[in-house]
N, C-alpha and C positions, 0 to 999 in steps of 0.2 A: 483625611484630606488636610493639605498644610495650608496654618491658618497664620498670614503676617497684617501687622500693621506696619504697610507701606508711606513713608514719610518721606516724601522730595525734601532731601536737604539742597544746600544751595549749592552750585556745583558738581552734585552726586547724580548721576542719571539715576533714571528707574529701576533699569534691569539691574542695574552695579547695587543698588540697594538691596535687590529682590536674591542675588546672588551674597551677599552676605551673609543675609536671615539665614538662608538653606547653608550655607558653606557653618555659620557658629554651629545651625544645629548638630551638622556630620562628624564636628569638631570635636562639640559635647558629647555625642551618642543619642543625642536624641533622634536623631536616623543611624540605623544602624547597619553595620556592614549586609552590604546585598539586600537592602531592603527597597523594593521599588519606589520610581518618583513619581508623581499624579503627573497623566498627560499632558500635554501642552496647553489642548486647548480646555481639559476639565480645571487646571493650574489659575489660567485666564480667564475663567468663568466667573471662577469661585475669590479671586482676587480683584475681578472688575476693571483686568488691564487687558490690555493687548496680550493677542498672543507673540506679535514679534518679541515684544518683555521679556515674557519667556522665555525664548528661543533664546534669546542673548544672552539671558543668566544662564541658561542650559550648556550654552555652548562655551562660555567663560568659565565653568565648572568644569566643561568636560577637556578643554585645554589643559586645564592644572592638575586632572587626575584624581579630581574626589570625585567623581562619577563615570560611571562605563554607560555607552549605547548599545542593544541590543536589537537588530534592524524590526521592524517590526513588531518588535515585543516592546521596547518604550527605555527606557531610562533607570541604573539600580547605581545604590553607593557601592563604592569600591569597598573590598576588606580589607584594605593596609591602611587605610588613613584615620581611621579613630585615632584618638589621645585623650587623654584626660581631659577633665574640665578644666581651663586656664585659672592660674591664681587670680584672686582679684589681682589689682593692681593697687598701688599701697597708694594712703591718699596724698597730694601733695604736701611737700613741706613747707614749711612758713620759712620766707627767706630770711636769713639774719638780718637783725637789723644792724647796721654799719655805725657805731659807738663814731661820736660826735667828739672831738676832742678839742681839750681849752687849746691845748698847745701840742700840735706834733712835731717832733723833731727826727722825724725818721725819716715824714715824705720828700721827694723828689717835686721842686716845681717847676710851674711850666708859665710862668711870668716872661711878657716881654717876647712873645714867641709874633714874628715878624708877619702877619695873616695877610696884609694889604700884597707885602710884596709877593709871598707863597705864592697867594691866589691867583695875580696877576700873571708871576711863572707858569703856574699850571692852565692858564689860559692861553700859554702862548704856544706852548708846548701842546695840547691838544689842537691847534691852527694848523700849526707850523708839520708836525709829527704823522697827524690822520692815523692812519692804515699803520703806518710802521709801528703803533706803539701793540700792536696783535701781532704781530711777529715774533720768532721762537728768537730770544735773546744769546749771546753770547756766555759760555756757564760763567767765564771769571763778571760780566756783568759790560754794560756798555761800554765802547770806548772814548767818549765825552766823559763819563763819569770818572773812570780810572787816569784820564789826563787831568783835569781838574783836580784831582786827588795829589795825585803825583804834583801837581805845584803848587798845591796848598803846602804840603810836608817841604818842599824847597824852599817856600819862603819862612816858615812856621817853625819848623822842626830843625833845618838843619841837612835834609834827607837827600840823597838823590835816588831817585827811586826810577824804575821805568816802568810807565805802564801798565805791559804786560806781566807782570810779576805782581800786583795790587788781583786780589781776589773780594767781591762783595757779598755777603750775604744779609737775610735777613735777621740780625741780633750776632752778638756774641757768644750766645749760647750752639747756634750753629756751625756756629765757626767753632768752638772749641771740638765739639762734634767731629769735623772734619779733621781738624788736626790727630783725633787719637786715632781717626784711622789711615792716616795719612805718616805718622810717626810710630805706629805700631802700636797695640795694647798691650805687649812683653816689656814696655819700657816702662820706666818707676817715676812719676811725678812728684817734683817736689813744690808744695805750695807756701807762701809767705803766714809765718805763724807769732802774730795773729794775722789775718787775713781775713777777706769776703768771703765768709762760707759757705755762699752758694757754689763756688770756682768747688771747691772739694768736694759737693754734691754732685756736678755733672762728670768731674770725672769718674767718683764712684759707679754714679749709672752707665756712664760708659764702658766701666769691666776691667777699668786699670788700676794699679796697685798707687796709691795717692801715700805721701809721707809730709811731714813738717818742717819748714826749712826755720829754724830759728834767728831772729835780730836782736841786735844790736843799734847801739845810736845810729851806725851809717850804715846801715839796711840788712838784707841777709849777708848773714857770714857763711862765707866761702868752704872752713872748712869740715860744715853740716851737711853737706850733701856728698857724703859717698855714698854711693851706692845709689845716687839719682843719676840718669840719664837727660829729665828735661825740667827744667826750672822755670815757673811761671810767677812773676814778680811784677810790683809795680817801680820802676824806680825814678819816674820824676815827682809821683805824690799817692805815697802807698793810702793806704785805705785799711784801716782807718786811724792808724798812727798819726797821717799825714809826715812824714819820714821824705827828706829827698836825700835819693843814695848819690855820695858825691864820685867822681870823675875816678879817683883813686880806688876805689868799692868797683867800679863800674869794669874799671880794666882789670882786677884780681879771676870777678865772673866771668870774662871772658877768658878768662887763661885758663880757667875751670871748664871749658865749655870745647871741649877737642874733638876730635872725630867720633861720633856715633853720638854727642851730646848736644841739645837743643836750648836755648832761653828761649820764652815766650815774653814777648814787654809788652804786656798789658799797659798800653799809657791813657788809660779810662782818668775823663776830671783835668787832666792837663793844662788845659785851655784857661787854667782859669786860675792866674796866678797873679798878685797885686803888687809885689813889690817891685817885679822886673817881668823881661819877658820871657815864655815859659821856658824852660831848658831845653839844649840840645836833647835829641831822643836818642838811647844807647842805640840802638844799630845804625847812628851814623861811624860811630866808634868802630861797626863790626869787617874789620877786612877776610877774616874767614869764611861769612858765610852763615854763621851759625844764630843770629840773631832773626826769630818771627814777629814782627810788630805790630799789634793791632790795636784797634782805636773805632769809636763810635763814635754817633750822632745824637745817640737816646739823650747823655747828659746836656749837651750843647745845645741842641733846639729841644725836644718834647718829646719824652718815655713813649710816647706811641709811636714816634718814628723810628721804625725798627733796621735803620741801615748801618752797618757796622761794616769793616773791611779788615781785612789783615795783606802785610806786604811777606810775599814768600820770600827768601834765597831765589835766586834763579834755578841751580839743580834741584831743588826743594819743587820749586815751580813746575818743572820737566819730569818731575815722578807725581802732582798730582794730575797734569793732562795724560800721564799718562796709565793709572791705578785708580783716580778719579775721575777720570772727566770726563762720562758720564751725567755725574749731578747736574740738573740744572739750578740756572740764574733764583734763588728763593725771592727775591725782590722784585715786584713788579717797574718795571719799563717807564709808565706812566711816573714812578715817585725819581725814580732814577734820572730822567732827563731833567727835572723838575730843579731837584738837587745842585747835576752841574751846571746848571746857569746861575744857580743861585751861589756857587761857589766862586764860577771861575769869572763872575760879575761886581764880587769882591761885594758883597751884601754878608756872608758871612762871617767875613774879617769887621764888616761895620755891627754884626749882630754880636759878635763876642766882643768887643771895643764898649757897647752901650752898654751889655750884661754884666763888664767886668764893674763898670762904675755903680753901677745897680748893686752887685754881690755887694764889693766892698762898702757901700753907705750901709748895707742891715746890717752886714757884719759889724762894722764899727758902733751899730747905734746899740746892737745885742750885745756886745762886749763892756761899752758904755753903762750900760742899764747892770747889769751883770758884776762890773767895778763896785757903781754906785750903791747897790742896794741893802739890807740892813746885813745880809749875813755873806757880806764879799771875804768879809774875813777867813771864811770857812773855805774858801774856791780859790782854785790855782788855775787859771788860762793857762792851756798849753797849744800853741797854734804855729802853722810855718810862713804864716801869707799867702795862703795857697789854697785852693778848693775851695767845696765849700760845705766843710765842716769842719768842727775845730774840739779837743778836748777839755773837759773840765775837772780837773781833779778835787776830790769834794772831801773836806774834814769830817768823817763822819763813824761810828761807831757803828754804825747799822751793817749789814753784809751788802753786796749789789744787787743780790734778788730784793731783800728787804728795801733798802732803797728805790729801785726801781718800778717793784711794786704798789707801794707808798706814794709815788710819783702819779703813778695810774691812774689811782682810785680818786686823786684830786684832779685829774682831766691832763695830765704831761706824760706823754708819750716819748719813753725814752730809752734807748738801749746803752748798757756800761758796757764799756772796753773788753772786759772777761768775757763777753759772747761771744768772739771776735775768733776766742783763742778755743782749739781743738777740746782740749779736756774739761772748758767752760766752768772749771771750780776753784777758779782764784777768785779773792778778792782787790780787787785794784782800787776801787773807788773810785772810778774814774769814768763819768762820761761824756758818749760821743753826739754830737750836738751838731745835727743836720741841718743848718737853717736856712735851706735853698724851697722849702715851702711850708716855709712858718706863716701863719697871718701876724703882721706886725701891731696892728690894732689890738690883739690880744695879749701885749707882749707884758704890759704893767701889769691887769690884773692876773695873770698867771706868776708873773713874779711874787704879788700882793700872796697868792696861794703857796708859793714856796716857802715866802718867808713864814709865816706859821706854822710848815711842816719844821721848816732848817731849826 
């Protein structure tokens, strides 16, 4: 006779417990193929429940097919469902613990992020919105958002852009996504060397052949990419050169850039530029056609807002509604309406106006500090007024991993320039100094720790 201790967890009915026990055993073999089950009510006897219990384990069993009925004769396990005893299950792991650092200079922050006015938007927008914001959205994304959009880049950029040609998704990772299959995986990307090496990771995983496009002081040189088809570049504020290609560089690319060839302008960081305002964007330059511009949110407001967009060509636009379109909108409705009020209410021309003065006071006082301190002699600012990060070039005999390393172990989180670059075994000396979510409070005594290493 089967013997369980039945234990009402919270949630779990009886019979779904009682169906369990019997189901592990049939799992394990401790009932074996075709061996009968104790009757209903001997079952309910012997376990002190209901026979309905029963019935409903019995019959939750016999739905799944680890038990057959036989009318009148009673109940036997099936002979196909044994399997082995399951592994245990491995115990869990202890989660790392997330290293506390004097000084990082790699993070992205999220300072000065506008919560009163958000919240308020998103209050008004859930009034105002109800019902519409559960409805199946548009793929390129609302049309509030994409007009907003489109006259942000007109007053901003330079741009005239329409609308309908503005695609949103969530991240630029998606978007890049889209474009390899929207441009084909037969085509040869060329990525900016040194560069953000994630850009060269997703199109790896994407399937397409990625190459190196090499610079110079005024940005890629032109005539490094034969044999690429689609050039992905930053050219108002590369990363992490900080490199702005000028007007001259800009119209060579384009000349490079002819039928069945793409640029991608990645204008990631733009927005944030102190000595002037930010540069026209190359594809106001592009009367062909062939310039794809895209641009996010992540750096401008908070790494967790995931809205990014790119502006197609037009014909560009008319083969993805038409080989794409399909995908839907990745962005939910709710962040989307939320966005263009908050754009085309001119809140976030006031949030990047307040963020700029903000940047530039740490910068200035980091540079300051940086000048000042005992081993300045050894360090070369190299910066363009622009983003926000800036390079250091450092007098030092040690290699960059040495360096770098070294940096670590004393609490400064730091990446050199040579990461940046594909083959990663130069030594440059040289690095790259994020300080968009540095704690400034920490800024002396981390220095106090340099100088001792320097």
């Amino acid at each position: 006779m089967l013997t369980y201790e039945l234990k009402k967890a919270p949630g779990v009915p009886l019979y779904e417990a009682l169906y369990r026990c019997i189901r592990e055993d049939i799992l394990c073999g401790t009932l074996g193929p075709g061996e009968k089950l104790p009757s209903k009510r001997a079952l309910a006897q012997n376990l002190e429940v209901s026979r309905i219990t029963v019935e409903a384990a019995y019959n939750q069993l016999l739905s799944e097919g680890y038990i057959r009925s036989r009318e009148k004769v009673g109940y036997f396990v099936e002979g196909t469902v044994r399997t082995a005893p399951p592994r245990p299950l491995p115990p869990p792991r202890e989660p790392e613990p997330q290293r506390s650092w004097l000084l990082d200079l790699t993070d992205n922050g999220t300072e000065g992020f506008p919560f009163s006015v958000w919240s308020r938007l998103q209050r008004e927008v859930m009034l105002d919105c109800g019902e519409a914001l559960l409805r199946p959205l548009p793929n390129r994304g609302i049309p509030e958002l994409r007009q907003a959009i489109a006259a942000h880049l007109a007053a901003f950029r330079g741009m005239r852009v329409e609308p309908e040609n503005i695609l949103i998704g969530a991240g630029t990772d998606f978007l890049y996504n889209l474009l390899i299959q929207l441009l084909g995986r037969e085509k040869v990307y060329a990525v900016e060397e040194p560069g953000y090496d994630k850009i060269r990771r997703i199109y790896a995983a994407g399937g397409v052949r990625c190459v190196s496009a090499p610079m110079d002081s005024r940005g890629v040189i032109p005539g490094s990419l034969a044999g690429a088809d689609v050039l992905h570049f930053s050219p108002s504020h590369h990363f992490p050169t900080g490199l702005v290609t000028p007007v001259t560089r800009r119209r060579e690319l384009l000349d490079w850039a002819g039928p069945g060839k793409w640029i991608i302008e990645d204008d990631y960081d733009s927005e944030f530029r102190f000595d002037a305002h930010p540069k026209p964007a190359m594809q106001s330059l592009d009367s062909a056609g062939r310039v794809i511009y895209m641009n996010t949110f992540t750096k401008s407001l908070a790494p967790s807002i995931r809205i990014s967009y790119m502006v197609l060509p037009p014909k560009l636009m008319e083969r993805f509604q038409q080989t794409l379109g399909f995908y839907s909108c990745t962005v939910p409705s709710f962040e989307q309406y939320t966005l263009a009020r908050f754009l085309s209410r001119g809140y976030f021309e006031k949030h990047i106006n307040r963020m700029r003065k903000f940047y530039k006071n740490r910068r200035n006082r980091l540079i300051g500090l940086l000048e000042g301190c005992g081993f300045s002699r050894r360090l070369t600012i190299l910066e363009q007024d622009a983003g926000l990060h800036f390079l250091v070039k450092v007098n030092t005999a040690l290699t960059d991993r040495e360096l770098t390393e070294g940096l670590a172990r004393a609490g400064v989180r730091v990446r050199a320039l040579s990461e940046y670059y594909h083959d990663g075994s130069l030594d440059l000396h040289c690095l790259v100094v994020n300080y968009s979510g540095l704690k400034e409070d920490r800024l002396e005594k981390a220095l106090g720790v340099l100088e001792e290493i320097m």
